[in-house]
N, C-alpha and C positions, 0 to 999 in steps of 0.2 A: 441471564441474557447479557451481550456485551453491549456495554455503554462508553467502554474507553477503547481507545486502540494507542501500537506502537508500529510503524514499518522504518522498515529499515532497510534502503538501497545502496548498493554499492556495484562499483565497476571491480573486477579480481585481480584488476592490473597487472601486476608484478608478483603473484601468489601464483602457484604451484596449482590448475584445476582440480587434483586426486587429493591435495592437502588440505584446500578450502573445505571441499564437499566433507571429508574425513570432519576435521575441525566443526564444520558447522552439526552435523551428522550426530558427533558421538560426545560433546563435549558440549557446544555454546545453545542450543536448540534442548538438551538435556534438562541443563541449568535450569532454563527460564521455564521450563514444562514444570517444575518443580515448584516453582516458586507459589504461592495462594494468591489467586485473582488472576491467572494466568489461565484462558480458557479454550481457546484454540490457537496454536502455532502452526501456520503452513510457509512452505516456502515454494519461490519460485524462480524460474532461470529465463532470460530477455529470450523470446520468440525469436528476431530477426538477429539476435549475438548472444549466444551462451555467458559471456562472459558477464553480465551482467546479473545480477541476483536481487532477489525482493523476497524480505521474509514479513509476513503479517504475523500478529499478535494481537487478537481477541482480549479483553480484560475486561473482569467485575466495573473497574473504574481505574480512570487513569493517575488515582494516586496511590495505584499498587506501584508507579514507579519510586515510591518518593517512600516505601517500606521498608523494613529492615531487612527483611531476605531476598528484595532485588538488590540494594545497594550493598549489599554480603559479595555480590556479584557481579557489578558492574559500576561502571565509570574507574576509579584509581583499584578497586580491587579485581579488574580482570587477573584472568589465569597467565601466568608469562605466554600462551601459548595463546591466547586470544590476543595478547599485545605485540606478539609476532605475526600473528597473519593477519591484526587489523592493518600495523602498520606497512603490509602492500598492497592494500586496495586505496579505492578510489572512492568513499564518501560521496553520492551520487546523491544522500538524502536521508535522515531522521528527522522524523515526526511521530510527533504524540498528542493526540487528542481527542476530543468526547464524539462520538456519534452522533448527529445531528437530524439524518434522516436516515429511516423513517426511527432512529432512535435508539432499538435495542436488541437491532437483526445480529444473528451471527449467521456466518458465512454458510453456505452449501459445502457436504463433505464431497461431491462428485464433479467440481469445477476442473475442466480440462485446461481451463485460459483464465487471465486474469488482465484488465486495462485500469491502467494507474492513472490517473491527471492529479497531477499539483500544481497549486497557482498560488497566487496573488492576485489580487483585485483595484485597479485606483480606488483610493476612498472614498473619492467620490461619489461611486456609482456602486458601491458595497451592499444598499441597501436593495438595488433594483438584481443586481447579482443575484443574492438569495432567492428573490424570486424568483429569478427564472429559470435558477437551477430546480426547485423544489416546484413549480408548481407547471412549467411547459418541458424541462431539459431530462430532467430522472426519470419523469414520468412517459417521455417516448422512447427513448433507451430499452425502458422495462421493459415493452412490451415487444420490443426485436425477438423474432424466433431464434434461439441458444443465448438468449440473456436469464443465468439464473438471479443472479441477487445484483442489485444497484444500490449504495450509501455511500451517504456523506459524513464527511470530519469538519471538524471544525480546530485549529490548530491553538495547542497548549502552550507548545514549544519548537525551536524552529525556524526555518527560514521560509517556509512555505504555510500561507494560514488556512486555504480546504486544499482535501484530496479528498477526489471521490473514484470506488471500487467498484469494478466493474466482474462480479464471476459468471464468467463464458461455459457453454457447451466446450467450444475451442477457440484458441488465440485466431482463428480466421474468421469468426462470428465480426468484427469491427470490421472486418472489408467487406462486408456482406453489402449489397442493393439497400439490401432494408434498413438495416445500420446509418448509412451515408443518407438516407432520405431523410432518417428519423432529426439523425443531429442540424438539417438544412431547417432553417427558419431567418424572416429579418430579424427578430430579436435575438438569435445567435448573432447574428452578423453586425448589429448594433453593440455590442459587448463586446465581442472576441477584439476590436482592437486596445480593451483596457486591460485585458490581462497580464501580470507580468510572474516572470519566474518562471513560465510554464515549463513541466516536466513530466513529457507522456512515455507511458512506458507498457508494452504486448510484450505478455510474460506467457511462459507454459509450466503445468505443473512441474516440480523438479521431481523425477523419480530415480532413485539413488541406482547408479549404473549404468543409465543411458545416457 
């Protein structure tokens, strides 16, 4: 079961859409499938802008990053061809780090949608945060009709220290009635102004062609 995770967002900027997909497709999504501790790879494309991409990476633990046949592969030894089409996107966000709830879920293989939130938290209020993500905020999400899986991270690495994973029936399950009810509470509303960083993001599955 996965206890670590890797996502990885970016904008395609200045990349080619047919060359990205290609690239990610047959070459850099390959790679990391191969690597040991590497346990499910999905990817996914912004709902409201294609241009946009989120790939998740499931992991034994997240010091499969820090192994000899991921670093075979990435940071100074990409492929030239991974450092030509990194170098035209837009870094929107990597992160790396441990499952935190409910622990050591992996993802649903039949998720149509996908909702991303990464943040920051004042530190002040770090402690009351966890709470009420883990015991009022995950817990009404979950039970949204088209919410398959709800978890959180906790960050290794990073400019962002949680994100938490949202796999949807479909990227329209979050504008649902039920949705917008679930996330209303005072103690959201008591919180949301200490967030910082925030970085949300309504992905749909990427299926190679459409």
């Amino acid at each position: 079961m996965a206890k670590g995770t890797l996502i990885a967002a970016m904008n395609m900027g200045q990349a080619a859409e047919d060359e990205f997909n290609d690239w990610y497709d047959t070459e850099h999504l390959p790679e990391r499938q191969r690597v040991p501790g590497f346990l499910v790879c999905q990817r996914w494309i912004g709902a409201p802008d294609r241009k946009v991409s989120v790939a998740t990476y499931d992991l034994d633990d997240v010091k499969v990053l820090k192994s000899p046949p991921y670093l075979a592969i990435g940071g100074e030894n990409l492929s030239p061809w991974s450092k030509r089409v990194t170098g035209r996107v837009e870094r929107l966000m990597r992160f790396e780090g441990d499952q935190i709830l409910p622990g050591d879920q992996l993802p649903p293989d039949n998720a149509g949608g996908l909702l991303l939130n990464a943040m920051n938290i004042a530190p002040e209020f770090e402690v009351e945060f966890n709470e009420w993500y883990d015991k009022e905020h995950i817990p009404a999400l979950s039970a949204v009709p088209g919410v398959l899986c709800a978890r959180r991270f906790r960050g290794s690495s990073g400019n962002r220290k949680y994100v938490a994973l949202y796999h949807l029936a479909s990227p329209e399950v979050q504008e649902s009635a039920e949705w917008k009810q679930a996330r209303q509470s005072d103690w959201t509303s008591r919180l949301q102004p200490h967030f910082r960083d925030h970085l949300r993001l309504v992905c749909r599955r990427y299926v190679r062609g459409r």
